[in-house]
C-alpha positions as CSV (number, residue, x, y, z in Angstrom):
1,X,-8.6,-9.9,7.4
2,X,-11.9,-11.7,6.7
3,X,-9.7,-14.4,4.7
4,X,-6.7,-16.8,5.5
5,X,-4.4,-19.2,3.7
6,X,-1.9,-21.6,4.3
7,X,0.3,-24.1,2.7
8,X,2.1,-27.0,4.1
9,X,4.2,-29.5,2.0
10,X,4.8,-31.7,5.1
11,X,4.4,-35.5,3.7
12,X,2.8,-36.6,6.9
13,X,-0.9,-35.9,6.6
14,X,-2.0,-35.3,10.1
15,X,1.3,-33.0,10.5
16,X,0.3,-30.7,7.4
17,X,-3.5,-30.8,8.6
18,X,-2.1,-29.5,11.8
19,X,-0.1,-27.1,10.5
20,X,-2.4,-25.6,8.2
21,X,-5.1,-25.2,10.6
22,X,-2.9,-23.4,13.0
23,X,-1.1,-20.9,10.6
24,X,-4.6,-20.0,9.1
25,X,-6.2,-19.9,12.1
26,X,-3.8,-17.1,13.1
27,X,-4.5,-14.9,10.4
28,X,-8.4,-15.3,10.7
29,X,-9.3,-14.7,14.1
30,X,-12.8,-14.8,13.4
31,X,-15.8,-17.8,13.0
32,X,-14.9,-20.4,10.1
33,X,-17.8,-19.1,7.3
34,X,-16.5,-21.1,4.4
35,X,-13.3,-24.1,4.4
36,X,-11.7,-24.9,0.9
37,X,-9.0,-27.5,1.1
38,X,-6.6,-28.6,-1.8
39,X,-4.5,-31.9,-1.4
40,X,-2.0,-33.7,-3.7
41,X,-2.1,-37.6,-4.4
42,X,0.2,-38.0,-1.6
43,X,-2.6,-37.8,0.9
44,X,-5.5,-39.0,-1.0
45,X,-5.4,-42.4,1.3
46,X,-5.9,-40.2,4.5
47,X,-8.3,-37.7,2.4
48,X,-11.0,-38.9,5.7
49,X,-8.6,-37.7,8.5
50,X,-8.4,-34.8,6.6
51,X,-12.3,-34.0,6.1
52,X,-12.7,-35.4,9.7
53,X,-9.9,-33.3,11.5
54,X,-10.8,-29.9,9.5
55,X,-14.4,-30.2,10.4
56,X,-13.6,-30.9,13.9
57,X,-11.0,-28.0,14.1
58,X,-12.4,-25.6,12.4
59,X,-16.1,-25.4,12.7
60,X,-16.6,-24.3,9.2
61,X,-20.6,-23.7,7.9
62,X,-19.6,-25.1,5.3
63,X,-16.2,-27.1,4.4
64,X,-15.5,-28.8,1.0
65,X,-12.4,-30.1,-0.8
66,X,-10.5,-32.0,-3.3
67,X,-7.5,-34.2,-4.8
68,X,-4.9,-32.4,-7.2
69,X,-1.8,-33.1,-9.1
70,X,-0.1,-29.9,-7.8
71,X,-1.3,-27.7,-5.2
72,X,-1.6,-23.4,-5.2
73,X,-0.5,-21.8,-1.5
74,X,-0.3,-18.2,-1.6
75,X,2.4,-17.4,-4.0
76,X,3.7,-21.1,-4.2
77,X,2.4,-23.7,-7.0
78,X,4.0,-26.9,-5.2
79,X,4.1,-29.6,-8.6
80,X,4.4,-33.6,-7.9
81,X,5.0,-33.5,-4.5
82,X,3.1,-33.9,-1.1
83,X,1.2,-30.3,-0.2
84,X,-2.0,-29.4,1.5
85,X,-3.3,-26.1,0.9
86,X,-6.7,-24.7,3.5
87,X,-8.4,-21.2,2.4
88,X,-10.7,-20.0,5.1
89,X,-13.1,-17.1,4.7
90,X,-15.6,-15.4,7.4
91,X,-18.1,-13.0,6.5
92,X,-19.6,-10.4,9.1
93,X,-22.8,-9.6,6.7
94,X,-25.3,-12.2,6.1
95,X,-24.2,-14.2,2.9
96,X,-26.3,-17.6,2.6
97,X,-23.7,-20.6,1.9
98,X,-25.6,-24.2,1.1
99,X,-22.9,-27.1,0.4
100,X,-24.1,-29.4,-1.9
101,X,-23.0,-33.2,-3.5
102,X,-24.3,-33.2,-7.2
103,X,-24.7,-37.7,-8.7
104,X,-25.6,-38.9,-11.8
105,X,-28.3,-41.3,-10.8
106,X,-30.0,-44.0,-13.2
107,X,-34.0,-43.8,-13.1
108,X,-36.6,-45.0,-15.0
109,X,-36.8,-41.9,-16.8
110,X,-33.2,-41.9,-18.0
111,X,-30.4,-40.3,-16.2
112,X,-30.7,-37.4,-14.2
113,X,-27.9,-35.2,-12.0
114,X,-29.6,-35.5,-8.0
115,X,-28.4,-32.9,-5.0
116,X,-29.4,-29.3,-6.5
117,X,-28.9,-26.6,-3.9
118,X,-32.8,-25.9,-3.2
119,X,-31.2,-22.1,-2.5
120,X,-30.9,-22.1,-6.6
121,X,-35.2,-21.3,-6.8
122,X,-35.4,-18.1,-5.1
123,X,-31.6,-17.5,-5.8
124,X,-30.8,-13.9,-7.4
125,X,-28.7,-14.8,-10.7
126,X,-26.7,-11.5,-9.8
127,X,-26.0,-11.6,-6.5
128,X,-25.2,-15.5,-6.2
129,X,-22.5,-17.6,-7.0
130,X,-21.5,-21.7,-7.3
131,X,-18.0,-22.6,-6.6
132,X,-17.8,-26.5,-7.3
133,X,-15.0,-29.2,-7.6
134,X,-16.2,-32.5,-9.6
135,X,-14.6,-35.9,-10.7
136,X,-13.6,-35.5,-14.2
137,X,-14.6,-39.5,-15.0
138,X,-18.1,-39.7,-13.4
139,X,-19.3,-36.4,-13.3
140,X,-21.4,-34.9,-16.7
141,X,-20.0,-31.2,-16.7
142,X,-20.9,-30.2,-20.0
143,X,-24.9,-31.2,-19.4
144,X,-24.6,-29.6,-16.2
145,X,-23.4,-26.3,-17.1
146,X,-25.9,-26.1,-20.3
147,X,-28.5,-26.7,-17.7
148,X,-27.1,-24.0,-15.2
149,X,-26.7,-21.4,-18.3
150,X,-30.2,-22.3,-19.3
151,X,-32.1,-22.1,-16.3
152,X,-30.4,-19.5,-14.1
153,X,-28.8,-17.3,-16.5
154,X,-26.7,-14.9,-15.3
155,X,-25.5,-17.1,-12.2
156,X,-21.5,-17.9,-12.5
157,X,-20.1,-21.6,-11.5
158,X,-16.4,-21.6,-10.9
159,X,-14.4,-24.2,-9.8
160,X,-12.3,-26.8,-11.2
161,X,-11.9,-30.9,-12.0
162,X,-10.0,-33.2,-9.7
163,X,-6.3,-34.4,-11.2
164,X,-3.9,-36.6,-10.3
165,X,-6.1,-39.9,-10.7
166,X,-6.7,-42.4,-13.8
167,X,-10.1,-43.6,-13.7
168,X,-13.1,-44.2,-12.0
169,X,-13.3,-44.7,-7.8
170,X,-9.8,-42.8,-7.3
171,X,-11.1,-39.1,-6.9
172,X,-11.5,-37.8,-3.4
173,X,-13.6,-35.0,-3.0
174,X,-14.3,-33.8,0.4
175,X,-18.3,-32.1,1.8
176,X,-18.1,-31.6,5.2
177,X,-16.6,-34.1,7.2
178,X,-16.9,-36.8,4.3
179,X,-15.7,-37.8,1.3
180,X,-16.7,-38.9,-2.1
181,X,-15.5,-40.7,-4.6
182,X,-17.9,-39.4,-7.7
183,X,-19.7,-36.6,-8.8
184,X,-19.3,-33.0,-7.7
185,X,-19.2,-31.2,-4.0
186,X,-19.8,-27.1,-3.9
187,X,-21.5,-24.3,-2.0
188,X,-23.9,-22.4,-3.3
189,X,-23.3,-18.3,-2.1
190,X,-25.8,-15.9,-1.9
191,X,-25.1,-11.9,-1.4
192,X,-23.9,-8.8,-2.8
193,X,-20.6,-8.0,-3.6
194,X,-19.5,-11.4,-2.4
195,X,-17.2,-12.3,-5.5
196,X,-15.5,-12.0,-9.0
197,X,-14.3,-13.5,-11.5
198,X,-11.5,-14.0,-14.0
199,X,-10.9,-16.6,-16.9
200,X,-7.9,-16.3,-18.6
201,X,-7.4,-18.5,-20.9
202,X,-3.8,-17.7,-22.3
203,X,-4.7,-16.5,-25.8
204,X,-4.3,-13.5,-27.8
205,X,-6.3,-12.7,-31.0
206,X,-4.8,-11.8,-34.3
207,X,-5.8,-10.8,-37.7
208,X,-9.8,-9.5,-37.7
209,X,-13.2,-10.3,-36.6
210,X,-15.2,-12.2,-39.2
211,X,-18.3,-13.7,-39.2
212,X,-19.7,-17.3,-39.8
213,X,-21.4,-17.6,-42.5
214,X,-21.9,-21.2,-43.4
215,X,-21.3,-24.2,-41.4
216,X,-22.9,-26.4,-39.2
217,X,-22.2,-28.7,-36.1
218,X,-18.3,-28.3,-35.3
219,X,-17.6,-27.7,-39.2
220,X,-17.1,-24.0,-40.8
221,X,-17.8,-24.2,-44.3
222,X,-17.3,-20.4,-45.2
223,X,-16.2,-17.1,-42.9
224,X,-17.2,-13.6,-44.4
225,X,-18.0,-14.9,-47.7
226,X,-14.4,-17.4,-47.9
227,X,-13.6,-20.9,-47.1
228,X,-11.5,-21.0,-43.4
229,X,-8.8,-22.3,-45.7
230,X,-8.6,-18.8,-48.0
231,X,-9.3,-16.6,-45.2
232,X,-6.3,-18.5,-42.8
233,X,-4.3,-18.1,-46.1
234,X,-4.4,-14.0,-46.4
235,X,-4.0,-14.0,-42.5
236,X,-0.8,-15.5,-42.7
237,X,0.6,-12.9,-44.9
238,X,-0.6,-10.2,-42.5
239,X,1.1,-11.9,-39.7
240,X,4.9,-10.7,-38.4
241,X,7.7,-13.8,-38.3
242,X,6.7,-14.0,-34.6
243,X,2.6,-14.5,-34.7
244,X,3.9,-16.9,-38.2
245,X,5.8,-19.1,-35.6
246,X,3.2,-19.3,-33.0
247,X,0.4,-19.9,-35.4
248,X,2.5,-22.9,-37.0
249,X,2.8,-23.7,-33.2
250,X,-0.9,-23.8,-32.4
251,X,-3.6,-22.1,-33.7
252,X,-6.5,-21.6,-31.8
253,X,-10.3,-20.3,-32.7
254,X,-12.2,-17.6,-30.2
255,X,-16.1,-17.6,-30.5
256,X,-18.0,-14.6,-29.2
257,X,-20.5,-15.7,-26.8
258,X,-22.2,-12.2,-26.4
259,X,-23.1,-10.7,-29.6
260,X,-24.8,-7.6,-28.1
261,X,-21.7,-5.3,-27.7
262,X,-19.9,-2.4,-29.9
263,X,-16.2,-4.2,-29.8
264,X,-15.2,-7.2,-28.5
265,X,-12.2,-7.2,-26.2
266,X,-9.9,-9.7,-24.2
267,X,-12.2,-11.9,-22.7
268,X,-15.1,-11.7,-24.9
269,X,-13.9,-14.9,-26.7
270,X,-14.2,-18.8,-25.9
271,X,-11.5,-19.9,-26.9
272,X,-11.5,-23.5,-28.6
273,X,-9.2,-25.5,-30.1
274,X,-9.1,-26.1,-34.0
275,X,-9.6,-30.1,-34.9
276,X,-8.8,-29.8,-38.2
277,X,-8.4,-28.4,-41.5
278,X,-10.0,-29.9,-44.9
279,X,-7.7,-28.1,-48.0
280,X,-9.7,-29.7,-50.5
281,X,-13.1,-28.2,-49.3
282,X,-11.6,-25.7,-47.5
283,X,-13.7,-26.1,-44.6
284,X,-12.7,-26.1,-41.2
285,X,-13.2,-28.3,-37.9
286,X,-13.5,-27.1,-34.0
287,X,-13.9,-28.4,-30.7
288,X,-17.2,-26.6,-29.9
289,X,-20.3,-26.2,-31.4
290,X,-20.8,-23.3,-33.8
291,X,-23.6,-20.8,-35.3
292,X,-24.0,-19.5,-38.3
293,X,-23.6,-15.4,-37.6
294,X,-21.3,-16.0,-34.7
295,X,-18.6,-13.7,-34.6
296,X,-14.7,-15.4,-34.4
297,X,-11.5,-14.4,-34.3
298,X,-8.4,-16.6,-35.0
299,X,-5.8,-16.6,-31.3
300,X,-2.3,-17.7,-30.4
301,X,-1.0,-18.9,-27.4
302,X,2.3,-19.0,-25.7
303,X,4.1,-18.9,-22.3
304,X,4.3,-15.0,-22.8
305,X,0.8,-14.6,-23.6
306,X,-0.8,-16.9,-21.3
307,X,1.4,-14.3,-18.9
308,X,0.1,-10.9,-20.9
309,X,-3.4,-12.5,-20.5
310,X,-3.6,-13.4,-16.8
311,X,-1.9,-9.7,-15.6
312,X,-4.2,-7.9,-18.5
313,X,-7.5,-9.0,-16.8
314,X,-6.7,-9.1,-13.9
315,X,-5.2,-5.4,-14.1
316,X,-8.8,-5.2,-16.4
317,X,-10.7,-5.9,-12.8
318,X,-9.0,-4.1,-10.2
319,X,-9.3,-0.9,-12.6
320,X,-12.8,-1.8,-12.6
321,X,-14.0,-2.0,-9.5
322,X,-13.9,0.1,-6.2
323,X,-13.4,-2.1,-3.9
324,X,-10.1,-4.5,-3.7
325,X,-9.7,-8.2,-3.3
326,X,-8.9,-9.4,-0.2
327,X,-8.8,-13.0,-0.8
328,X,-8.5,-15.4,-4.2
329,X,-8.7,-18.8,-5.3
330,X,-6.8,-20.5,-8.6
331,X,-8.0,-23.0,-10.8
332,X,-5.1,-23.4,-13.3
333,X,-4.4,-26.1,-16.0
334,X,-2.5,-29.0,-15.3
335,X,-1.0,-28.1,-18.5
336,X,0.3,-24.8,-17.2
337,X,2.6,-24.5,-14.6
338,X,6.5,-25.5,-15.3
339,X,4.6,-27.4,-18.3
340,X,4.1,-23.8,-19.8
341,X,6.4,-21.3,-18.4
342,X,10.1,-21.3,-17.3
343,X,9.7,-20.0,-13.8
344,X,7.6,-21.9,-11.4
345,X,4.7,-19.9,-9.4
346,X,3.5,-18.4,-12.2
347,X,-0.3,-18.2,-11.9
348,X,0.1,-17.5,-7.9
349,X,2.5,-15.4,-8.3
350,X,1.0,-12.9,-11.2
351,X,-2.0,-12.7,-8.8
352,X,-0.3,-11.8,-5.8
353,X,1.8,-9.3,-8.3
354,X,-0.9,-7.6,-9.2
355,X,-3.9,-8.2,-6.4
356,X,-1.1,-7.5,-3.9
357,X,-0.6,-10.1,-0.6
358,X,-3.9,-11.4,-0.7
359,X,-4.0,-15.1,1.0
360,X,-4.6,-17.3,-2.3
361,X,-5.6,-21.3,-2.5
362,X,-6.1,-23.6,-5.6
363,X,-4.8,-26.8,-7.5
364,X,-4.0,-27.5,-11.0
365,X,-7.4,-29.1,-12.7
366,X,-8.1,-31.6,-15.2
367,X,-10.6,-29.2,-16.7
368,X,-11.3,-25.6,-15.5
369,X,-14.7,-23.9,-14.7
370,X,-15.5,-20.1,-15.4
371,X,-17.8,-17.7,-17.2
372,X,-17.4,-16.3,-20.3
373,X,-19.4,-13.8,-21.6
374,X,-22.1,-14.6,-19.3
375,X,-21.9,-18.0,-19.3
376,X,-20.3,-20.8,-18.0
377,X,-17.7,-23.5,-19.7
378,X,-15.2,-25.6,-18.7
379,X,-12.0,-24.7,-20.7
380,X,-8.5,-25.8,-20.5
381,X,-4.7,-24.3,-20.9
382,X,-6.8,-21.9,-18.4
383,X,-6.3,-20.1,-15.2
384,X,-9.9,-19.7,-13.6
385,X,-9.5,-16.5,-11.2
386,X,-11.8,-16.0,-8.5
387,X,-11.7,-12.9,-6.1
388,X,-13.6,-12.7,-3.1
389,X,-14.3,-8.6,-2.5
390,X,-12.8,-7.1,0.9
């Protein structure tokens, strides 16, 4: 297999480093292309034996790594207590990696993100890829990806935001066989049929597809011709006693990022949460940006749709593609988990469910990373999917 994982929830940090390295190892039997390490908050004072053992260990091209609340191993989601999870991937074809340490830096010209991959000039949008962990509190992922979706469209950044800390100075990220505290660590990859990529983001739509047709900023001031409040009136008459409850529950807003299609499916939408609704004007407030002619659909989200979700697409991307996965990484939302559903595993578990025994790594982010109708966001409540082809 050209991928490995292994989990270890030994509290002892040089025991689970030791572990890990040993039970992947076994599995790989081949050169250490690409290292991904996951650690909870338990070892986040020995986060440079880890960086320092790994690289010495393993070998990797490139190794990189970070601090989270609870840790993905396989089919196990270990929550609030010690785990270490390694992911180890080796490719036999030539596939470029470039590690990289993005830092907001103050210059005279204002502030400016330092430590691009130089790769990204003469990168091929298609054929490359950014997988990226980042410290929620110093680094600016919403300029950054704006940036990224502006001037290399088509490339996809995946990845996740360090949990588990409070503030400023606590997140560990690890690039090679250091660590630091700010900003964002990744690998830029280069080559065909490297990867894919799922974002489910636990929602399912209801009532129709309207269009925006007044509004501006975050506010909607009219959809198809009516004020949000009229047309969120009539849709709760359509709804059944069920999609009633839910929508009293939480009701969230999809916007369609790609315009240029005949229908628009399950994961067409960015979903976005709804910040308020003015009965007097009847106009209605979101947490995004919006457009006037932007298509939106009202969606709902629960424990058994965030599970209908996650096995839909990913049942959506084996059917459409030849070849299988043979190896996958999980971003999920520290709000999912046994915060969301009644059985623990969930997220690992679907995948393995439905992408079969593949060796799986990931933590639960403050913030998750993944395209969307051809570009990237960070979204939460989400389980950011990526499958590395066999």
């Amino acid at each position: 297999m050209p991928f490995a994982a292994a989990l270890s929830t030994a509290p002892e940090t040089t025991r689970a480093v030791d572990e890990v390295c040993s039970r992947a190892l076994e599995q790989l039997k081949a050169p250490v292309s690409l290292a991904i390490v996951f650690f909870s908050t338990h070892h986040a004072s020995s986060a440079e034996t880890i960086a320092s053992t790994l690289h010495e260990k393993l070998s990797p091209r490139c190794l990189l790594g970070c601090i989270g609340e609870s840790i993905v191993g396989n089919e196990q989601e270990v929550e609030h207590r010690p785990a270490l999870s390694l992911w180890l991937g080796s490719w036999s074809r030539p596939i470029e990696l470039e590690p990289f340490h993005l830092k907001l830096e103050h210059t005279p010209d204002g502030p400016t993100l330092l430590g691009w991959p130089d790769g990204l000039m003469s990168a091929d949008p298609a054929q490359s890829a950014m997988l990226m962990v980042g410290d929620p509190f110093t680094f600016p992922v919403d300029p950054f990806l704006r940036q990224v979706n502006e001037d290399y469209r088509g490339l996809r950044v995946m990845g996740g935001m360090a949990s588990g800390i409070r503030g400023p100075g606590q997140c560990r990220l690890i690039q090679g066989d250091r660590v630091q505290s700010e900003g964002a660590v990744g690998v830029l990859l280069q080559g065909a049929g490297i990867l894919r990529s799922i974002v489910s983001q636990g929602c399912r739509p209801i009532g129709k597809h309207m269009v925006i047709t007044a509004g501006q900023e975050n506010i909607i001031t009219e959809l198809g011709g009516k004020t949000p409040f009229s047309q969120l009136q009539q849709l709760w008459q359509e709804l059944s006693p069920r999609e009633q409850q839910l929508f009293q529950q939480g009701l969230h807003i999809g916007l369609v990022i790609n315009e240029y299609q005949e229908q628009f499916r399950r994961g067409d939408f960015l979903v976005r949460n709804l910040l308020g609704l003015d009965k007097e004007s009847g106009a209605l407030g979101i947490a995004d940006r919006i457009r006037v002619g932007q298509t939106i659909q009202f969606h709902v989200r629960d424990a058994e749709t965030a599970d209908e979700d996650l096995r839909a697409l990913l049942q959506q991307d084996l059917g459409a593609h030849p070849r299988k996965p043979a190896g996958a990484l999980l971003f999920t939302c520290n709000g999912r988990g046994t915060r969301l559903f009644q059985e623990q595993n969930h997220d690992a578990g679907a995948i393995r469910s439905e992408a079969g025994s593949v060796p799986v790594a990931g933590f639960f982010a403050q913030g998750e990373l993944g395209p969307i109708g051809g570009q990237n966001f960070i979204h939460g409540f989400t389980a950011s999917v990526v499958l590395f082809e066999e």
